[in-house]
Phi, psi and omega in degrees: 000120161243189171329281194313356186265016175253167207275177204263161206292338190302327195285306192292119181292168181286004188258322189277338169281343191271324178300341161337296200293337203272011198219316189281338186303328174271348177307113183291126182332304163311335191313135199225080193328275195313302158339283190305336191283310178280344184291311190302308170308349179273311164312332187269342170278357149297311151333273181304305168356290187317299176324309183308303197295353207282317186353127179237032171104058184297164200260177175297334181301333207268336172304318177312324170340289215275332165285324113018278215275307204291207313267305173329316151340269173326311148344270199299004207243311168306277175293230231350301180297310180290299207269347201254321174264350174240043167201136152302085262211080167339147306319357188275012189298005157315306159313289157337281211286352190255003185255287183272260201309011153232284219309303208309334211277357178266349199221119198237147168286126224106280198237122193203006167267162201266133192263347197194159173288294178344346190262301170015302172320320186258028141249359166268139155298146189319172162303337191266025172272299185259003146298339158318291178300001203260301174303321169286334191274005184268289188314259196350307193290347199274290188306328184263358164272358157277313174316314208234011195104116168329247198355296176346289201275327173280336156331286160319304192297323225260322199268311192282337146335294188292344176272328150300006155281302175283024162252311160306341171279308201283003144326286186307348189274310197261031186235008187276182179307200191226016178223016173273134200299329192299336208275323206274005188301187177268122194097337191273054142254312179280356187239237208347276167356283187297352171263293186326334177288328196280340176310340200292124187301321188303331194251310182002321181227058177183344193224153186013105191242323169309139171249305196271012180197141129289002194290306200300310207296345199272322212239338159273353152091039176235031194264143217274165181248000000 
């Protein structure tokens, strides 16, 4: 991706361009896009691997796990976004300030597209997140794999690892060109959309609080009209 595929500066406003400039102005030289972008996917395709090979023959019942955890996913995925990244929530106002007060002010609906892989920085979680999470997900699995059975927990561990992968591509997807082949896959125009809105300064901290689903704002009534 380069310059040219960003949007032309008349589309971007002067309040989003001047923040533009203070955040690329700031960027550490080291900073290494295509780096930040693969290590977390090698790590969590690392993961699941494991999970995947340890399997010692789950029954149809233990399968249930994983449609299971992706919708409780989506659930923590919602409230996590409303409360944690649109409110200052003592100690975490980091959260806050690197979520509302930096993403939102580089990226507004109209302009939500990414000028470089250097943008990256303001749409990916560090690199260390999921491997963190990966890491918060080993007690819990350990525990419902004593309870329910091994396959049980790795099943878990493995499936909420892939929904923070696909919550980071399709982030990234809908801040890519609107003519970039991943925006033409089926549905991701309309979840792009439905992210642009919430992009809206006016909705942000009340509205399409989902990124990889509309399903929580539909059934908490915060899906924009």
């Amino acid at each position: 991706m380069d310059q040219a595929d960003a949007p032309e500066a008349s589309e971007v406003p002067p309040h989003v361009a001047a923040a533009r400039a203070r955040y690329h102005a700031g960027l550490p030289r080291t900073y290494r896009p295509w780096l930040h972008l693969a290590a977390p996917f090698a790590c969590g395709a690392a993961v699941i691997a494991g999970c995947i090979a340890c399997l010692e023959g789950p029954a149809l019942s233990d399968m249930a796990v994983v449609p299971a955890m992706w919708i409780a996913s989506i659930a923590v995925e919602w409230r996590f976004h409303r409360d944690l990244l649109h409110r200052r929530v003592p100690p975490l106002q980091l959260l806050y300030d690197k979520h509302t007060v930096s993403h939102h002010s580089l990226y507004v609906d109209g302009a939500m597209q990414i000028a470089s892989a250097r943008d990256f920085r303001a749409i990916l979680f560090p690199w260390w997140a999921l491997p963190a999470l990966a890491a918060a997900l080993g007690p819990p699995a350990l525990l419902l794999g004593l309870v329910c059975g091994g396959d049980v927990g790795r099943l878990l561990m493995a499936t909420g690892v892939l929904y923070v992968m696909v919550y980071e591509a399709m982030h990234l997807t809908y801040h890519l060109r609107p003519s970039h082949p991943l925006r033409r896959l089926p549905g991701v125009e309309r979840l792009a959309r439905h992210h642009a809105l919430h992009h809206d300064p006016r909705r942000m901290q009340r509205e399409n609080l989902g990124v990889t689903s509309r399903l929580w704002d539909r059934l908490r009534g915060t899906l924009a009209r």
